[in-house]
PATOR-490746 format. One record per atom (N, C-alpha, C, O): atom name; residue number from 1; y, z, x; residue in one letter. Coordinates in steps of 0.1 Angstrom, whole numbers, plus 5000, padded with zeros to 4 digits. Each point is the difference from the previous one (the first is absolute). Example, Ala and Ser with C-alpha at 12.3 -4.5 7.8 and 13.67 -1.06 7.14 Angstrom:
% PATOR-490746
<site><fipa>N</fipa><nulo>1</nulo><north>4943</north><up>5078</up><east>5132</east><guro>A</guro></site>
<site><fipa>CA</fipa><nulo>1</nulo><north>5012</north><up>5000</up><east>4991</east><guro>A</guro></site>
<site><fipa>C</fipa><nulo>1</nulo><north>5012</north><up>5000</up><east>5009</east><guro>A</guro></site>
<site><fipa>O</fipa><nulo>1</nulo><north>5000</north><up>5007</up><east>5010</east><guro>A</guro></site>
<site><fipa>N</fipa><nulo>2</nulo><north>5011</north><up>4986</up><east>4986</east><guro>S</guro></site>
<site><fipa>CA</fipa><nulo>2</nulo><north>5011</north><up>5000</up><east>5009</east><guro>S</guro></site>
<site><fipa>C</fipa><nulo>2</nulo><north>5011</north><up>5008</up><east>4992</east><guro>S</guro></site>
<site><fipa>O</fipa><nulo>2</nulo><north>5011</north><up>5001</up><east>5005</east><guro>S</guro></site>
//
This chain:
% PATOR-490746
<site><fipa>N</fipa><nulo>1</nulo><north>0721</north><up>7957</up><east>8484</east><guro>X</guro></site>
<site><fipa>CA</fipa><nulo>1</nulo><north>4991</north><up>4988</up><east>4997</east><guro>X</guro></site>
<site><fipa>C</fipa><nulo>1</nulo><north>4998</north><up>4999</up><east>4985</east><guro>X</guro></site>
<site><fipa>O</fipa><nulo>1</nulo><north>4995</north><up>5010</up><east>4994</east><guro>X</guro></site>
<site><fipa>N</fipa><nulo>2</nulo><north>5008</north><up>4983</up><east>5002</east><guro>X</guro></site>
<site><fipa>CA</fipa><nulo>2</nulo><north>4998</north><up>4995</up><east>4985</east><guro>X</guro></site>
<site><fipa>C</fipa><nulo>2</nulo><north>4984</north><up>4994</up><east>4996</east><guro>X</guro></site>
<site><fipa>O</fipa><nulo>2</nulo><north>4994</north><up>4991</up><east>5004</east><guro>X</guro></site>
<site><fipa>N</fipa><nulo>3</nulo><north>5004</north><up>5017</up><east>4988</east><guro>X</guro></site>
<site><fipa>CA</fipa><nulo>3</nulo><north>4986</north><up>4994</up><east>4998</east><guro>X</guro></site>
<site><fipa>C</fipa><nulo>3</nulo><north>5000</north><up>4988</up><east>4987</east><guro>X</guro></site>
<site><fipa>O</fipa><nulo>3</nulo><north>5008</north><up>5001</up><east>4991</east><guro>X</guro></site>
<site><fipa>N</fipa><nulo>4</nulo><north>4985</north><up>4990</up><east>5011</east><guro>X</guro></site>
<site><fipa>CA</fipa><nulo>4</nulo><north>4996</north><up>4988</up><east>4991</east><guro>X</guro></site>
<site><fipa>C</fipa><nulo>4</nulo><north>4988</north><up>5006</up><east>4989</east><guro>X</guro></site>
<site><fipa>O</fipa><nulo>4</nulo><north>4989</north><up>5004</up><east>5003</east><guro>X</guro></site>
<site><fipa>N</fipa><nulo>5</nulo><north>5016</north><up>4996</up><east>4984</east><guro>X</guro></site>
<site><fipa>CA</fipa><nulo>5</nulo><north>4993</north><up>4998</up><east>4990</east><guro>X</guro></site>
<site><fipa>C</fipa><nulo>5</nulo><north>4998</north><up>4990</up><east>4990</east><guro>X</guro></site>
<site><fipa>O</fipa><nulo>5</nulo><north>4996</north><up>5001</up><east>4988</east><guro>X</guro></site>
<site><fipa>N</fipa><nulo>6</nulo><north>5007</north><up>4989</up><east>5019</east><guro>X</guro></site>
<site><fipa>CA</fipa><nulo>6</nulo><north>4997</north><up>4989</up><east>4991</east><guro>X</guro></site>
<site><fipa>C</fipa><nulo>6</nulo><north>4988</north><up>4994</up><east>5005</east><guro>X</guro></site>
<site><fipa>O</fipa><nulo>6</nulo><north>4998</north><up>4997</up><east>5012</east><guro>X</guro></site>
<site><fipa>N</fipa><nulo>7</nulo><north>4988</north><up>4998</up><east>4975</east><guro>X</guro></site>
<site><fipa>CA</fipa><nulo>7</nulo><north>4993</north><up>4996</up><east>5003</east><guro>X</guro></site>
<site><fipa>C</fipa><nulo>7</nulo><north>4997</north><up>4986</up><east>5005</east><guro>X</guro></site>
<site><fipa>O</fipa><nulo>7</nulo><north>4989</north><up>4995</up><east>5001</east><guro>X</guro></site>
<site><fipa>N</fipa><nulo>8</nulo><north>5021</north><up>5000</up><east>5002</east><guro>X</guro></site>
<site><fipa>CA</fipa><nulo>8</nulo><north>4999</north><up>4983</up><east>5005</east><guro>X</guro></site>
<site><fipa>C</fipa><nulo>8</nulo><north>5000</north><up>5000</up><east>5018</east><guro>X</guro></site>
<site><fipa>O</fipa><nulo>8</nulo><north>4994</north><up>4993</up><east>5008</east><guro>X</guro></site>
<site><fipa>N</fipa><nulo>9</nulo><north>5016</north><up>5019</up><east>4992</east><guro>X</guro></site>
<site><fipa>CA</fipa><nulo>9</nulo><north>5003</north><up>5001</up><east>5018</east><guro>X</guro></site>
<site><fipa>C</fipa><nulo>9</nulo><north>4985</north><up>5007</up><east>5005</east><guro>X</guro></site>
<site><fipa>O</fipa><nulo>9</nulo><north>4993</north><up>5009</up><east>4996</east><guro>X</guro></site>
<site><fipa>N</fipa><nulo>10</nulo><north>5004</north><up>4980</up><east>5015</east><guro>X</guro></site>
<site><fipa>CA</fipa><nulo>10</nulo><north>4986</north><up>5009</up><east>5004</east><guro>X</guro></site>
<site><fipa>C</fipa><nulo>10</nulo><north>5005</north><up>5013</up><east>5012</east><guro>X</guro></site>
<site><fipa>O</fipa><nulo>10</nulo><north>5010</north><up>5003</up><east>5006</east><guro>X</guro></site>
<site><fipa>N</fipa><nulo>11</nulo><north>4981</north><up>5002</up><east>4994</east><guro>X</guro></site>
<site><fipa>CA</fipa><nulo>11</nulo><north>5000</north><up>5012</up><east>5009</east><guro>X</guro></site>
<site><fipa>C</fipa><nulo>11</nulo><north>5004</north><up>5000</up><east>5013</east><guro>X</guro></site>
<site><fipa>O</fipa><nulo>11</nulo><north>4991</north><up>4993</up><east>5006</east><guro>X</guro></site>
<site><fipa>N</fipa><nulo>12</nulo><north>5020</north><up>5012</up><east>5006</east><guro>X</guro></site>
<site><fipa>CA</fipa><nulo>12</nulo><north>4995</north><up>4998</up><east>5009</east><guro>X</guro></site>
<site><fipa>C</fipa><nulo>12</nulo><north>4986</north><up>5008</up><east>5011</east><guro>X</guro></site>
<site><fipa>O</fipa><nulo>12</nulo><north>4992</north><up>5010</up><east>4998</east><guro>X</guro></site>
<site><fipa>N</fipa><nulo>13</nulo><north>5012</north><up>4982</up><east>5011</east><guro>X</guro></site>
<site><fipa>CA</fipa><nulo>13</nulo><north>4988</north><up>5006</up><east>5011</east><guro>X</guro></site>
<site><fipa>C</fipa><nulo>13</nulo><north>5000</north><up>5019</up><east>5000</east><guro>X</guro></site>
<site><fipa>O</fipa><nulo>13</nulo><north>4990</north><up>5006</up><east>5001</east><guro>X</guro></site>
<site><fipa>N</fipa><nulo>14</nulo><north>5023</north><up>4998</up><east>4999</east><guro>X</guro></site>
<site><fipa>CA</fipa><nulo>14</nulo><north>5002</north><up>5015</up><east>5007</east><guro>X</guro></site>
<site><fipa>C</fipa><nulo>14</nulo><north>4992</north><up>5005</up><east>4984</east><guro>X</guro></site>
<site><fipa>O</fipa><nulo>14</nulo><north>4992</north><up>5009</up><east>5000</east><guro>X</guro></site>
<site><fipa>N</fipa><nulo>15</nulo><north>5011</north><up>4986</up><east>4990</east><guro>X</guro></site>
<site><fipa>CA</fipa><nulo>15</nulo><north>4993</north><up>5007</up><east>4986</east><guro>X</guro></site>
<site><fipa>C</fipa><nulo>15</nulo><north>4988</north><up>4999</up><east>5000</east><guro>X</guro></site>
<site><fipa>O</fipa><nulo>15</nulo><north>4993</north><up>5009</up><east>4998</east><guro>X</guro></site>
<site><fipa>N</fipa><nulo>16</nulo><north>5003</north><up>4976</up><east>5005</east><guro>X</guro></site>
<site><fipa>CA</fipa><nulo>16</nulo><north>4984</north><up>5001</up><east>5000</east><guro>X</guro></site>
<site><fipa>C</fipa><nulo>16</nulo><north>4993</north><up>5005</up><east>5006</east><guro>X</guro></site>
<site><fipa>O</fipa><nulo>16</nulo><north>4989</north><up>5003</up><east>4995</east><guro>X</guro></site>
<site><fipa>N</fipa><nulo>17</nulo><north>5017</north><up>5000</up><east>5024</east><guro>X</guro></site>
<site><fipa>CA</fipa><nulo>17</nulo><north>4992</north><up>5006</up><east>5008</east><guro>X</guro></site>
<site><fipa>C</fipa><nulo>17</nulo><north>5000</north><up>5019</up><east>4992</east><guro>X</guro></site>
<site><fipa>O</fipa><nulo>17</nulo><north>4990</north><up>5007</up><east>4998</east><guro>X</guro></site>
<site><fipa>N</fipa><nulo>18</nulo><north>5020</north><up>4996</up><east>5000</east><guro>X</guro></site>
<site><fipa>CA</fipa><nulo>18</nulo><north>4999</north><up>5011</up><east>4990</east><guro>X</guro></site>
<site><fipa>C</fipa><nulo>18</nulo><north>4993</north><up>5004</up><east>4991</east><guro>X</guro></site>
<site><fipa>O</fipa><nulo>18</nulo><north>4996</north><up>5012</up><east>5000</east><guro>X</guro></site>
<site><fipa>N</fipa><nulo>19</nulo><north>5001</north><up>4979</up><east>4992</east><guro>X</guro></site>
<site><fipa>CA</fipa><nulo>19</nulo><north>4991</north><up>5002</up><east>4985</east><guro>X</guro></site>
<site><fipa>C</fipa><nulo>19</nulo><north>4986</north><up>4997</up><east>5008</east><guro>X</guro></site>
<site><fipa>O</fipa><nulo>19</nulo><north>4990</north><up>5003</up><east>4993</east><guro>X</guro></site>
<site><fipa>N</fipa><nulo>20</nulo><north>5008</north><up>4993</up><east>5018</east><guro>X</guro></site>
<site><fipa>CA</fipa><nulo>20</nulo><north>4988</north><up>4997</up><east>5006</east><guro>X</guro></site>
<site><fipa>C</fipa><nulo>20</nulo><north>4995</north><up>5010</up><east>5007</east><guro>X</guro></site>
<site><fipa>O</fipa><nulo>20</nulo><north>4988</north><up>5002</up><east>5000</east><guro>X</guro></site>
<site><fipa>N</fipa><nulo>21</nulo><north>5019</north><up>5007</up><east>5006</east><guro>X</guro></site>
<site><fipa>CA</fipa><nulo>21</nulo><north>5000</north><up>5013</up><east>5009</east><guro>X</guro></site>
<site><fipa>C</fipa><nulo>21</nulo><north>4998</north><up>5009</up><east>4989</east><guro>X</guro></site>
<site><fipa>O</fipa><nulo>21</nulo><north>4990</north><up>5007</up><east>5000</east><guro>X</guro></site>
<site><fipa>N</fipa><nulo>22</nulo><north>5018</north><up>4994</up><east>4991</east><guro>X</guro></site>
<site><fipa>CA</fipa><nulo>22</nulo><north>4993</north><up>5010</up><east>4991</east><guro>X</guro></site>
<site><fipa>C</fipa><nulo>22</nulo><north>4990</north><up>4998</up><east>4991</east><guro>X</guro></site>
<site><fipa>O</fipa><nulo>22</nulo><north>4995</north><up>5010</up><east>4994</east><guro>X</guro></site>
<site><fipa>N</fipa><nulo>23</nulo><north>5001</north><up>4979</up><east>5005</east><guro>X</guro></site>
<site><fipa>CA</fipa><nulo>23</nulo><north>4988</north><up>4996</up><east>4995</east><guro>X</guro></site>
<site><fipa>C</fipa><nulo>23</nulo><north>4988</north><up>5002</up><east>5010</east><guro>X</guro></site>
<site><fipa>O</fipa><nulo>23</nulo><north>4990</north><up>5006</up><east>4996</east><guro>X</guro></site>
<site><fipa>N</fipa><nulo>24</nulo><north>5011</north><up>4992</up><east>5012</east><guro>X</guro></site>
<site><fipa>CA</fipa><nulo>24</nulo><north>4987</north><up>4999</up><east>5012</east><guro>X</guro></site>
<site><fipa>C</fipa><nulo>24</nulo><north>5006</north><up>5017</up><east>5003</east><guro>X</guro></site>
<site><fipa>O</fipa><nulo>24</nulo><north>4990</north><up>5005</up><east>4993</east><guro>X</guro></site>
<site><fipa>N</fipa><nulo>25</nulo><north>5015</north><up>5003</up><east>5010</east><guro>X</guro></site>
<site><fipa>CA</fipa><nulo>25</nulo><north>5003</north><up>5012</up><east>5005</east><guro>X</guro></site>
<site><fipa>C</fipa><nulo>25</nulo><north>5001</north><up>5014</up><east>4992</east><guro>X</guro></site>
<site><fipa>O</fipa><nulo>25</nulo><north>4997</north><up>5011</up><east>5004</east><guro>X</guro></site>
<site><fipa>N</fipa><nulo>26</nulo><north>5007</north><up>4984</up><east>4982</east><guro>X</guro></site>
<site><fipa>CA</fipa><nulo>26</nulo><north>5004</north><up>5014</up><east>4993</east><guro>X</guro></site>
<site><fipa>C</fipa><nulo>26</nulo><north>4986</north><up>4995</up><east>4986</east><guro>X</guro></site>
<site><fipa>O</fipa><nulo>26</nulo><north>4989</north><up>5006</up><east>5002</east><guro>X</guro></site>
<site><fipa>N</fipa><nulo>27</nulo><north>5012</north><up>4987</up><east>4989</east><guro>X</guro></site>
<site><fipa>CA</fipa><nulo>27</nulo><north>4996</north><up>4996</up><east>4991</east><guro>X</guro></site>
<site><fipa>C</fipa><nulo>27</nulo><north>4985</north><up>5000</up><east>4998</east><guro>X</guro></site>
<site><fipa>O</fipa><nulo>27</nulo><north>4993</north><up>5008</up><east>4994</east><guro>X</guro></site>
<site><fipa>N</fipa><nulo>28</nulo><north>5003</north><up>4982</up><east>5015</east><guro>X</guro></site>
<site><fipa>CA</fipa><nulo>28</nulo><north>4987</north><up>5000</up><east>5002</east><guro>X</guro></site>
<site><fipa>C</fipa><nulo>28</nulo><north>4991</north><up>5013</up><east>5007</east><guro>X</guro></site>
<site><fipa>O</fipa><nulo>28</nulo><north>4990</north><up>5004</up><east>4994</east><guro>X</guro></site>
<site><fipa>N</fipa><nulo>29</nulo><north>5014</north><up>5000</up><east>5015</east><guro>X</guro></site>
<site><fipa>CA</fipa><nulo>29</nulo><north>4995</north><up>5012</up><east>5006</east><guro>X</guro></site>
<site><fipa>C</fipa><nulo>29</nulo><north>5001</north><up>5014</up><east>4988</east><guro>X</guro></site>
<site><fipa>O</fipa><nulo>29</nulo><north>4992</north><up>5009</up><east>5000</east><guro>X</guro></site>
<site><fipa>N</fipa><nulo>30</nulo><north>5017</north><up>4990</up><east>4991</east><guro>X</guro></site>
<site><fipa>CA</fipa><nulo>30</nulo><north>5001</north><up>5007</up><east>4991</east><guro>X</guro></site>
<site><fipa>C</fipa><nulo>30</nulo><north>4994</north><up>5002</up><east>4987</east><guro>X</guro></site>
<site><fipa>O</fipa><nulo>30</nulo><north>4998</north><up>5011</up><east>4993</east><guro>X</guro></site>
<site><fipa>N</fipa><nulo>31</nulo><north>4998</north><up>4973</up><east>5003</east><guro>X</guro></site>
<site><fipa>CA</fipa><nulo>31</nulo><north>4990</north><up>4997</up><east>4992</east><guro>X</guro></site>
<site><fipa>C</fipa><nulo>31</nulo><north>4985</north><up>5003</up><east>5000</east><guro>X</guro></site>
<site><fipa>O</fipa><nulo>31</nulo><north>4993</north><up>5003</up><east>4990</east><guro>X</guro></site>
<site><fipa>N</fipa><nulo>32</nulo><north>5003</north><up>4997</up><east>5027</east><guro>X</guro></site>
<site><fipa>CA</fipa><nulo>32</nulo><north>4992</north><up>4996</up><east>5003</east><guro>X</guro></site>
<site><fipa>C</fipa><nulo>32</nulo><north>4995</north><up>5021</up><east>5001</east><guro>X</guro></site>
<site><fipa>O</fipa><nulo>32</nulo><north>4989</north><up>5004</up><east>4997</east><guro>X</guro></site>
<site><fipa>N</fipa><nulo>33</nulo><north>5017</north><up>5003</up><east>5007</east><guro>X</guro></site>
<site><fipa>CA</fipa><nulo>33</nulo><north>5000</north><up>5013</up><east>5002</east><guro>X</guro></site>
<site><fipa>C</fipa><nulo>33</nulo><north>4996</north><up>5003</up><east>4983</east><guro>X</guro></site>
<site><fipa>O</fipa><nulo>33</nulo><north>4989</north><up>5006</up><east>4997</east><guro>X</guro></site>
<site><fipa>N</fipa><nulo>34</nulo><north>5019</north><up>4990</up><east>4994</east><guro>X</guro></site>
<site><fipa>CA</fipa><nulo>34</nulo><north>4999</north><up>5006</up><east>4986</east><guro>X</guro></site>
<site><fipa>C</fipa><nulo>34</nulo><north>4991</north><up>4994</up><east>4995</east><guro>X</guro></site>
<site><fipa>O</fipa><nulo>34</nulo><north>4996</north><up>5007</up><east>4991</east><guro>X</guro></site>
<site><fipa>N</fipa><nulo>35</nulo><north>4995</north><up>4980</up><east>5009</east><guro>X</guro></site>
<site><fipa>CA</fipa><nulo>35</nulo><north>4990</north><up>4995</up><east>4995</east><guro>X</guro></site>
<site><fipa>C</fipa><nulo>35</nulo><north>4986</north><up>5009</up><east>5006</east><guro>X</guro></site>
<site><fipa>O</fipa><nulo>35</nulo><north>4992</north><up>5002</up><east>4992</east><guro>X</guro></site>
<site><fipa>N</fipa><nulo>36</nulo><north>5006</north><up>5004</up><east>5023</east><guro>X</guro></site>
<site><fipa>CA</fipa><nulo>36</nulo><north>4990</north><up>5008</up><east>4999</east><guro>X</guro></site>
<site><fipa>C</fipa><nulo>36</nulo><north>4997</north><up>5009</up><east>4997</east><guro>X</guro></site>
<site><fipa>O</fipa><nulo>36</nulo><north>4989</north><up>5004</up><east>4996</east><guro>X</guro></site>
<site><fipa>N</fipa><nulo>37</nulo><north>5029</north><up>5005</up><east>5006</east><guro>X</guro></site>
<site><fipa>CA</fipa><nulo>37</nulo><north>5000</north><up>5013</up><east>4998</east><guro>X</guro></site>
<site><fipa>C</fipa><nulo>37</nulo><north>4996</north><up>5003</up><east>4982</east><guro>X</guro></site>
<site><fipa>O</fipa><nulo>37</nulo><north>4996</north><up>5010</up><east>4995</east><guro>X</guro></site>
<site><fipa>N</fipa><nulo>38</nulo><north>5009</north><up>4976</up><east>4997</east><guro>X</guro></site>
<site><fipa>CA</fipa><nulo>38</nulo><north>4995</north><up>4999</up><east>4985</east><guro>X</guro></site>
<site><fipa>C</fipa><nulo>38</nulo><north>4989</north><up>5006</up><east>5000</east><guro>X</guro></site>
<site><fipa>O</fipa><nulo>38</nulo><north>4996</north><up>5011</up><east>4996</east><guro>X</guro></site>
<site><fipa>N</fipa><nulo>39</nulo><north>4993</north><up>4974</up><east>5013</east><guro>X</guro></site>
<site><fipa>CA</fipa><nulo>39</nulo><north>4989</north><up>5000</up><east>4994</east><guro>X</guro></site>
<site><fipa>C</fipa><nulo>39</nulo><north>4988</north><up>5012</up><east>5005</east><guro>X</guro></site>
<site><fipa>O</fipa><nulo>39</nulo><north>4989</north><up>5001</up><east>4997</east><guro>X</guro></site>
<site><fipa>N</fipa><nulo>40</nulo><north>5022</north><up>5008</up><east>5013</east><guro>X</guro></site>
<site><fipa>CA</fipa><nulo>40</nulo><north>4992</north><up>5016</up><east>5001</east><guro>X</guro></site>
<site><fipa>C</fipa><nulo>40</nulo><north>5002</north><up>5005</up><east>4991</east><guro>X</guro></site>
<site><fipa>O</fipa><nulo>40</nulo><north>4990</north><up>5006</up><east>4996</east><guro>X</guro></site>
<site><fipa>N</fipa><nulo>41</nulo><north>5021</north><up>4995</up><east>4994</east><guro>X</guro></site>
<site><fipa>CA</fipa><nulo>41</nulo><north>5006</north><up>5006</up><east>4993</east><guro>X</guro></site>
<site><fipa>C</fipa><nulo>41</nulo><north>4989</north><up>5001</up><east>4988</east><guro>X</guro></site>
<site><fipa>O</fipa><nulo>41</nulo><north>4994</north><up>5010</up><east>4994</east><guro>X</guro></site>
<site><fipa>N</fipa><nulo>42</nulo><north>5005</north><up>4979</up><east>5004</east><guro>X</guro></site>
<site><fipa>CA</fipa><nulo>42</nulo><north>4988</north><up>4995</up><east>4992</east><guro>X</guro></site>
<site><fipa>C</fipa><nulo>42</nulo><north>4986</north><up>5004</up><east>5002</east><guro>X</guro></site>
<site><fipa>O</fipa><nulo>42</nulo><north>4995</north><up>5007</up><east>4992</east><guro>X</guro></site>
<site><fipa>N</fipa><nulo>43</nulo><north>5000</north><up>4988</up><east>5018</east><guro>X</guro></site>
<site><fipa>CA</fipa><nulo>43</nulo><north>4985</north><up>5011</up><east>5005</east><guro>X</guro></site>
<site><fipa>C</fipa><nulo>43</nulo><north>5002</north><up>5009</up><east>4999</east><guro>X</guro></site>
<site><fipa>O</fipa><nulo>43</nulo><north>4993</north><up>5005</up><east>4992</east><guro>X</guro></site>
<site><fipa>N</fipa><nulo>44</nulo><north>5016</north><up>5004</up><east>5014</east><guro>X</guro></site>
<site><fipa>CA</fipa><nulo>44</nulo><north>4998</north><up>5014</up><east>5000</east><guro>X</guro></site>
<site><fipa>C</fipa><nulo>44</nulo><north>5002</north><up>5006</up><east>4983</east><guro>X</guro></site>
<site><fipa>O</fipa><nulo>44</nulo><north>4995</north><up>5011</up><east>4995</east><guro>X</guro></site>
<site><fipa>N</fipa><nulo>45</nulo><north>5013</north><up>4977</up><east>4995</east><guro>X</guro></site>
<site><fipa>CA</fipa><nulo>45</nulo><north>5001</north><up>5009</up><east>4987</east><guro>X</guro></site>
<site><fipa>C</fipa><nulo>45</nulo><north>4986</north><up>4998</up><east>4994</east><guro>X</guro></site>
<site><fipa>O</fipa><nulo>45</nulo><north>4994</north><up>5008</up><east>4992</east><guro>X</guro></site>
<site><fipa>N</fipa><nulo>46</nulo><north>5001</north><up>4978</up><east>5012</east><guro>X</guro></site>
<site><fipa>CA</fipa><nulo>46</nulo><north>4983</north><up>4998</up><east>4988</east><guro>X</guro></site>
<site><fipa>C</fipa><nulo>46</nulo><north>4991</north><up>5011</up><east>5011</east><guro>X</guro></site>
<site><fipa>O</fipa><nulo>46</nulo><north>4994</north><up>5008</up><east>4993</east><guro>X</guro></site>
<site><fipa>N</fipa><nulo>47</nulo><north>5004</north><up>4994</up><east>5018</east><guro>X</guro></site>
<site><fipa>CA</fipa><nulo>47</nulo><north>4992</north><up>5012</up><east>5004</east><guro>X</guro></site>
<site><fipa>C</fipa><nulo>47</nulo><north>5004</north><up>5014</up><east>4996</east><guro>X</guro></site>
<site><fipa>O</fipa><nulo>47</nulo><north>4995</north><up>5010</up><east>5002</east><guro>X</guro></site>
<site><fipa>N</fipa><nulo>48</nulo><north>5016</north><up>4987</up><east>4994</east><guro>X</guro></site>
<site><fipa>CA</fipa><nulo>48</nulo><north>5010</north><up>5017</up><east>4998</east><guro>X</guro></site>
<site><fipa>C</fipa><nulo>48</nulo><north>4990</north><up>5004</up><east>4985</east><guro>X</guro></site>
<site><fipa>O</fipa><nulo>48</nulo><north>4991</north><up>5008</up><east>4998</east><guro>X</guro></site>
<site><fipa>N</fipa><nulo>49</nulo><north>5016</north><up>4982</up><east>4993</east><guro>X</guro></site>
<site><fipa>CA</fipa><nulo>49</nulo><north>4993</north><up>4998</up><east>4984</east><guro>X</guro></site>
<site><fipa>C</fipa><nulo>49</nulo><north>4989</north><up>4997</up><east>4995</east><guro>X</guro></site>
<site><fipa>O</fipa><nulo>49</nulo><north>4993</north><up>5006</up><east>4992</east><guro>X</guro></site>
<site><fipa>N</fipa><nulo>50</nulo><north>5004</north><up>4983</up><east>5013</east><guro>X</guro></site>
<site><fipa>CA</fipa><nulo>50</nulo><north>4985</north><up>4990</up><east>4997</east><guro>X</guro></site>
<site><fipa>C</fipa><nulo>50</nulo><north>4988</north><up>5003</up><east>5006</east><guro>X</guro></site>
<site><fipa>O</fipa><nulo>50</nulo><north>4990</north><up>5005</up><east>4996</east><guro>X</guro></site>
<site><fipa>N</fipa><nulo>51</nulo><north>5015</north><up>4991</up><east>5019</east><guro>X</guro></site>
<site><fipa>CA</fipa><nulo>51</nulo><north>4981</north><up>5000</up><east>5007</east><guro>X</guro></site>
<site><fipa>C</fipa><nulo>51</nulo><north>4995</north><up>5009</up><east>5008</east><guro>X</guro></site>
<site><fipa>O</fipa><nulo>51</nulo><north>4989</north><up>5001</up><east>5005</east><guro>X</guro></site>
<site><fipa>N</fipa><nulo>52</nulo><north>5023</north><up>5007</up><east>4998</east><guro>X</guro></site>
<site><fipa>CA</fipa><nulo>52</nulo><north>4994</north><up>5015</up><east>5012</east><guro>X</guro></site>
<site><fipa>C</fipa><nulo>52</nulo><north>5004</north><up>4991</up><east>5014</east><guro>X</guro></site>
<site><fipa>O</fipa><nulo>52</nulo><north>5003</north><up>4988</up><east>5001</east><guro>X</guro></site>
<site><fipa>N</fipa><nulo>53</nulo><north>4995</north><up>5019</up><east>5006</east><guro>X</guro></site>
<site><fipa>CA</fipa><nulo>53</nulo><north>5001</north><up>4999</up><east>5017</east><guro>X</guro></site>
<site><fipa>C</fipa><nulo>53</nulo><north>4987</north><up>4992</up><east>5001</east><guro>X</guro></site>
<site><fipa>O</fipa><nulo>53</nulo><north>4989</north><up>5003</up><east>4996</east><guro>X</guro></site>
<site><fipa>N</fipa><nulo>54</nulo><north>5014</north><up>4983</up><east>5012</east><guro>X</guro></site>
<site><fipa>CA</fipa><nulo>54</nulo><north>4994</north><up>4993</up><east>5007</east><guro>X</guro></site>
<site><fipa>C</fipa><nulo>54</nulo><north>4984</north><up>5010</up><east>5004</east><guro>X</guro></site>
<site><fipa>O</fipa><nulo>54</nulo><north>4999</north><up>5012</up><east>5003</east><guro>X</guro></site>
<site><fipa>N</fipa><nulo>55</nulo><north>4990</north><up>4979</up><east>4996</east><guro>X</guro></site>
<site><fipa>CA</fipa><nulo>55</nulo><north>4989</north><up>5010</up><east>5002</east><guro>X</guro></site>
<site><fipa>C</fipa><nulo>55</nulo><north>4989</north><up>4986</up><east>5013</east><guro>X</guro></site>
<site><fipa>O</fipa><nulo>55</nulo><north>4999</north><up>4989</up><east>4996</east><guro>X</guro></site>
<site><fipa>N</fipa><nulo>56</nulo><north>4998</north><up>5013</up><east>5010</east><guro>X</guro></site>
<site><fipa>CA</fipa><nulo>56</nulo><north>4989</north><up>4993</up><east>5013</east><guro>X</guro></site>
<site><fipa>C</fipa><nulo>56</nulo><north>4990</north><up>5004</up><east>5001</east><guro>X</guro></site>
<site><fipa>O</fipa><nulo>56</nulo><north>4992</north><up>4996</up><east>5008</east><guro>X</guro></site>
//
């Protein structure tokens, strides 16, 4: 199968359902794992350095 790189030819269906699957499947889910596991990363460094362990 010969792939099309010219930007005038639009995509077909089997590509888009593709870039769609790994978008909705690999991408996002992956993003979405590394955006919280960040923003632990991050609390746990300003309580590590800055403000101490959470206090109630």
């Amino acid at each position: 199968m010969e792939r099309n790189h010219d930007p005038d030819v639009p995509a077909t269906r089997n590509q888009e359902r593709l870039a769609f699957l790994l978008v909705t499947a690999v991408i996002f889910p992956l993003m979405a794992v590394l955006i919280v596991a960040g923003y632990g990363f991050l609390v746990w460094g300003w309580q590590m350095f800055f403000a101490g362990p959470p206090t109630g």
